[in-house]
N, C-alpha and C positions, 0 to 999 in steps of 0.2 A: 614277666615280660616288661620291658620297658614302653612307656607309652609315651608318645610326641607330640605335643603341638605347636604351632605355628603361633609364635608371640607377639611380633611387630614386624612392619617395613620400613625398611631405611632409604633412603635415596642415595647413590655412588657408591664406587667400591671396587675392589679388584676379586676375582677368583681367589678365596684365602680366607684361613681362619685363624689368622693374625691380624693384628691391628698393624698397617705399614702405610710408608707413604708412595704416591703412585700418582699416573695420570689419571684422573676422574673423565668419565665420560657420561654422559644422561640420558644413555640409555643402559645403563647396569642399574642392578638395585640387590639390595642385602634384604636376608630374611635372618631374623632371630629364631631360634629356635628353644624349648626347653622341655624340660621331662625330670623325676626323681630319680635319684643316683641308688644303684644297685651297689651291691660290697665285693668282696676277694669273691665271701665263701657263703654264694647265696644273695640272706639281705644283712649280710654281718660285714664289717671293716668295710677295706676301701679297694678299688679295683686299682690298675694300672692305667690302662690305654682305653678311648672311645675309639671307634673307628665308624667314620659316616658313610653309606653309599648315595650319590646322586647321580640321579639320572632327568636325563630329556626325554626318555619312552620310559611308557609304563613299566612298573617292576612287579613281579609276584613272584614267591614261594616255589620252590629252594631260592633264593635268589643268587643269581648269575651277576657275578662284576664285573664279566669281560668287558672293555669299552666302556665302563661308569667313570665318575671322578670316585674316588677314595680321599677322605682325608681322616688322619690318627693325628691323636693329642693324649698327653699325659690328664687322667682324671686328677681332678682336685679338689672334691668333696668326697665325704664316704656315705656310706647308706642312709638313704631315706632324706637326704639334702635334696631342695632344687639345685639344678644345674643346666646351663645354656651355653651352648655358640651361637654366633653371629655369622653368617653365611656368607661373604661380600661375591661381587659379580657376577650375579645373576644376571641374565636376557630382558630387559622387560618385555612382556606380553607373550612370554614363552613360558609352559605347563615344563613344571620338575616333580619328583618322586625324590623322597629322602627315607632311608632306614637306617639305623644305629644298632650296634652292638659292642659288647664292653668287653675287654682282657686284664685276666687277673694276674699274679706275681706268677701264678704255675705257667704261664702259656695258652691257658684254655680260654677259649670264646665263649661268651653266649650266643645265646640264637638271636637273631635279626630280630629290631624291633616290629612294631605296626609300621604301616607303610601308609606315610599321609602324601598329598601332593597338593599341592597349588601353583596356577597359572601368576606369575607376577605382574606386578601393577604398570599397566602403559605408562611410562611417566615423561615419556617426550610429549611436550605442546607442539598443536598443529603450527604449520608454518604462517608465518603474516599474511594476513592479503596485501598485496602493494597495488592494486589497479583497479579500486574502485572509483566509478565513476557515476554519474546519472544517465537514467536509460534513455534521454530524448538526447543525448551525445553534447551538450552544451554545461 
């Protein structure tokens, strides 16, 4: 089983797990992600494809994609390397669910990782006050 944890937060970002350029906005934020790279065949060679599921409602077992984000990428470590994406636009202050599973040269999936979640970081400051005064009105 492949196992996930949540590595760092980033401030801005687009939905994508590519590095691109875009409008930023400050209320997204990126989660890094990372875990050991499983092989083709087993924990031997190198897989093909990672494919992510995220979710804004909770997930559990079998897990169900309909309505998830998906996203595949070519793996590029082979067994027993670390290996990470970088998440970009995430909500802030909104709870996600992530699980990971690998495809090798045959076609064939593993099963779904652990299934971690975290709420991301508020990162909008509150608004200025502009109308502060003294409370005897002079």
């Amino acid at each position: 089983m492949i196992r996930i944890v949540i590595a760092a937060i980033v401030v801005l970002g687009l939905l994508s797990l590519s590095c691109g350029e875009g409008e930023t906005d400050p209320t997204l934020v990126n989660v890094w992600l990372r875990w050991t790279a499983t092989g083709d065949d087993g924990d031997q060679g190198c897989a093909m494809t990672y494919q992510l599921c995220i979710s804004s409602v909770p997930l559990s077992y079998p897990i169900n994609t309909n309505g998830k984000a998906l996203e595949a990428w070519p793996v590029t470590v082979c067994a027993g390397l670390p290996d990470s994406v970088e998440v970009k636009g995430l909500t802030a202050d909104q709870a996600y669910w992530f699980t990971l599973r690998v495809q090798d040269d045959g076609g064939n999936w593993s099963g779904w990782s652990n299934i971690i979640t975290r709420t991301m970081l508020d990162v909008l400051a509150p608004a200025t006050i502009e109308d502060l005064q003294f409370a005897d009105g002079q």
